[in-house]
N, C-alpha and C positions, 0 to 999 in steps of 0.2 A: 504493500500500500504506500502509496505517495500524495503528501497533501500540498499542495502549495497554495502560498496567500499573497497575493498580488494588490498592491495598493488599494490593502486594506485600510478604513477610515471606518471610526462609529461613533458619532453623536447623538446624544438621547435626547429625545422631547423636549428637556426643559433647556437644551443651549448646551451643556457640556458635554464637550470634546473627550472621547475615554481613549481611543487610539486614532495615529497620526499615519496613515501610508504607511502602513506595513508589511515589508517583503519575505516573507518565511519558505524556506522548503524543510517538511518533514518528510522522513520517508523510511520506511523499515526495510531490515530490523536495526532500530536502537531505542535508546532511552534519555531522554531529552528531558533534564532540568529547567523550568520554568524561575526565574529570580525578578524580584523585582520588588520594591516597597509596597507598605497599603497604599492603595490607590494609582497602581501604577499601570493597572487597566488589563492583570492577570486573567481575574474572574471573567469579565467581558470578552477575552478573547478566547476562551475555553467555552461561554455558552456560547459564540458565532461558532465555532469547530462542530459542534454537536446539534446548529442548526436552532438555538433555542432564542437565539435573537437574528435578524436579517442585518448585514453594513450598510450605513450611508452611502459608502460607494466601495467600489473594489470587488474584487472577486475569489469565490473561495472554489479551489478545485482539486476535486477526489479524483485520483488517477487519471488527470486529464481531461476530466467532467465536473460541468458543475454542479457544484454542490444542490443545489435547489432540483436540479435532473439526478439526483443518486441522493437523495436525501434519505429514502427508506431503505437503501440499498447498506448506506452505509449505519444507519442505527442499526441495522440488524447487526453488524460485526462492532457495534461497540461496547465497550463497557465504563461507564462513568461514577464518580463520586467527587459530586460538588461537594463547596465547604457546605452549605447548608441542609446536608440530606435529610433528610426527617424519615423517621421510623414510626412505625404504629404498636405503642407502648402496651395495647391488648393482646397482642402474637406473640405465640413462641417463637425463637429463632426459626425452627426448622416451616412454621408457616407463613413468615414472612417471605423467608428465601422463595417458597412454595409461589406468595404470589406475584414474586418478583420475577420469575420464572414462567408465567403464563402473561404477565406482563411484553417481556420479552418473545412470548410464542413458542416454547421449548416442548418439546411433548417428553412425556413418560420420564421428568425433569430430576425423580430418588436420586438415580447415577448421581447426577453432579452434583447436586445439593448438597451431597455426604463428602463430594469431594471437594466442595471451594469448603464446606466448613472444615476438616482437616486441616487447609490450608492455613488457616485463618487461628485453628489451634482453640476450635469452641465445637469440639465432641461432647464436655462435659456440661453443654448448656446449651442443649437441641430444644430441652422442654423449657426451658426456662423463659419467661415471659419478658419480653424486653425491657419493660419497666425495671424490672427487677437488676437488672446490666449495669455492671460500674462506666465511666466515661470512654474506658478504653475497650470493652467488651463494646460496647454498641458500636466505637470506630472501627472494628473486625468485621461487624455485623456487614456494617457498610463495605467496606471494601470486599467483602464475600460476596455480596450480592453486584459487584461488580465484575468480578470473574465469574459470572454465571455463564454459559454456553461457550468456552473461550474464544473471547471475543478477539479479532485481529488488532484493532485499535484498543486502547483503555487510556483514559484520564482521570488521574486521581487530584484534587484540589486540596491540598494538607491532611496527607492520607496518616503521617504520624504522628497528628496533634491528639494529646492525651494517653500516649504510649510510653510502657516503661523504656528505660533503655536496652535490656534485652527485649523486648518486643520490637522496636523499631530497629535492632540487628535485623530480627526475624525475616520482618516486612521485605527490609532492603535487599535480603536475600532472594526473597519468593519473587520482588519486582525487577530485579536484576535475573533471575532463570525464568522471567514472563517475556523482557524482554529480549529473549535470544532468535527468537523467532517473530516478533510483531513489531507494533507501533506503542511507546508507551510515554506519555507528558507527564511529568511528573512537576508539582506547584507546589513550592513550600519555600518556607523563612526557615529551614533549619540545610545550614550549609553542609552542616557533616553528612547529613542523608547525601545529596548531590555528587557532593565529592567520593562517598563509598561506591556509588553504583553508577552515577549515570556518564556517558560517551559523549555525550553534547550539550551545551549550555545555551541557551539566550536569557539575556540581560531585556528588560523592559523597565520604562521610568518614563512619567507622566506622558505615555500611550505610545512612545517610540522606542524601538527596536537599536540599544544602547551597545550588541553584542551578541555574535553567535560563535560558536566554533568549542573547541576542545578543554576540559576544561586547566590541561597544562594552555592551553595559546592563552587563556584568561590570565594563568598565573603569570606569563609572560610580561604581559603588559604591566604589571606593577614591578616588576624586577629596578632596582634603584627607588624607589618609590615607598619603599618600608623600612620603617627605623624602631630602633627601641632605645631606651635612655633612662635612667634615673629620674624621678619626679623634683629631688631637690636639685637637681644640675638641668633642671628645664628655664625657659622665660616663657613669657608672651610670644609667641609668634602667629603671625598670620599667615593664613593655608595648611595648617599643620591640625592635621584630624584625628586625635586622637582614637583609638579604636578598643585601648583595653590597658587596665589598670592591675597591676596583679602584686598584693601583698607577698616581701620576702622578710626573711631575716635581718636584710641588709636596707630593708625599703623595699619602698614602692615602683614595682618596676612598671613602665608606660611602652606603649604599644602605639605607633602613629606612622596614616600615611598623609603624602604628600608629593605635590609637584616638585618641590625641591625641598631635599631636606636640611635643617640646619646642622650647623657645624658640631653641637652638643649631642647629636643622634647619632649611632650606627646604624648603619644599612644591616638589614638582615635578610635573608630568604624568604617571599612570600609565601603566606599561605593561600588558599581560595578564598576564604572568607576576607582578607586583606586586599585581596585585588577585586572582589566584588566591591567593598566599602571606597576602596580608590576609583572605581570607577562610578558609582554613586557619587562620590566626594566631590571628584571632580565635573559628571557633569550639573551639578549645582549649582559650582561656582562660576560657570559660563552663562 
């Protein structure tokens, strides 16, 4: 599957602008990190991909067709979890999957039902009524019924918010062996997920396409651009973005990127999360 997004633009009703001509090519198999701040027009470009909002202009094209002609062609091979998925607190696990699954159009749907919940690591709360689900059981819930009929595409919108940290190992694992074979976008504020498992990054920031490519060519571009330095041998300076404060024995050791750095700082080696923040930092300050 290949999606491409050709100066894409969407403006909502009331005047605001959420994305700016956006050029994208997805196309599997890989697994694509979605980054960007709140409000940087993540969510919005994940409902155009799945057909749930139409663009102002631009065009969205599955395999070379557009979207609005393969519209049905393509929900049938996907599988989604926005951030605001909502669950029916009266079902057990296993009958929600159920109607999530004739939703979908699945026939004779036990097989996989028992297999996305395995995946998901919720055998022991088949009968269990969803209400009853701590924050992070329900987000399994959700992302289970997103692997239902394995779908060729999937998009998850902060699929490990309310995860322990072995659970979001788990996740990263099962979404990294999802993506060997498909299409998988994956949207979140937690960098270390991106950087464990996914092969391509795009950067978005107030609705423009800030960044795509690998996520060493991201680390790249901060390379000179990160320092660290002692808190009490710091000053004032201007352009110098702090990113991370971190208590030692010795003091307070500080974490900052920048255009240039001052003379007090050592350069160190990026990390992703520092070359993401540098590249937020910087286009701010333009």
């Amino acid at each position: 599957m290949q999606i491409e997004l050709r100066d894409l633009s969407m403006t909502y009703p009331n005047g605001k602008q959420v994305l700016q001509h956006l050029n994208l090519s997805l196309k599997a198999p890989s697994l694509i990190g979605l980054l960007g701040p709140n409000g940087a027009g993540k969510s919005t470009l994940m409902k155009l991909l799945v057909a749930a909002l139409m663009p102002t202009s631009g065009s969205i094209l599955v395999d070379g067709q557009p979207l609005a002609k393969t519209e049905r062609l393509l929900k049938s091979k996907l599988g989604y979890l926005p951030q605001d998925f909502g669950l029916f607190d009266e079902l057990t696990v296993v009958q929600f999957l159920d109607y999530m699954a004739a939703l979908k159009g699945l026939h004779n749907p036990k097989g996989t039902i028992q297999e996305v919940i395995r995946a998901v690591n919720l055998e022991e709360k088949t009968k269990s009524k969803i209400r009853t689900l701590s924050g992070g059981q329900r987000q399994r819930v959700g992302i289970a019924q997103a692997l239902l009929g394995n779908p060729t595409f999937l998009i998850f919108d902060e699929p490990t918010v309310g995860l322990d940290p072995e659970e979001r190992i788990h996740f990263r694992n099962l979404f990294s062996r999802t993506a060997q074979d498909r299409l998988v976008l994956l949207s979140t504020h937690i960098i270390e997920d991106v950087q464990s498992i996914c092969d391509q990054i795009v950067v978005i920031n107030h609705g423009r396409v800030l960044f795509t490519g690998t996520p060493e060519e991201l680390i790249q571009t901060a390379v000179g651009h990160v320092g660290a330095f002692w808190e009490k041998d710091s000053i004032m300076e201007q352009g110098l973005h702090i990113t991370a404060r971190i208590n030692t024995s010795q003091g307070i050791r500080c974490r900052a990127v920048a255009d240039k750095l001052p003379t007090y700082v050592k350069a160190v080696e990026p990390s992703l999360e520092d070359a993401y923040l540098y590249l937020i930092s910087r286009e701010a300050a333009q």
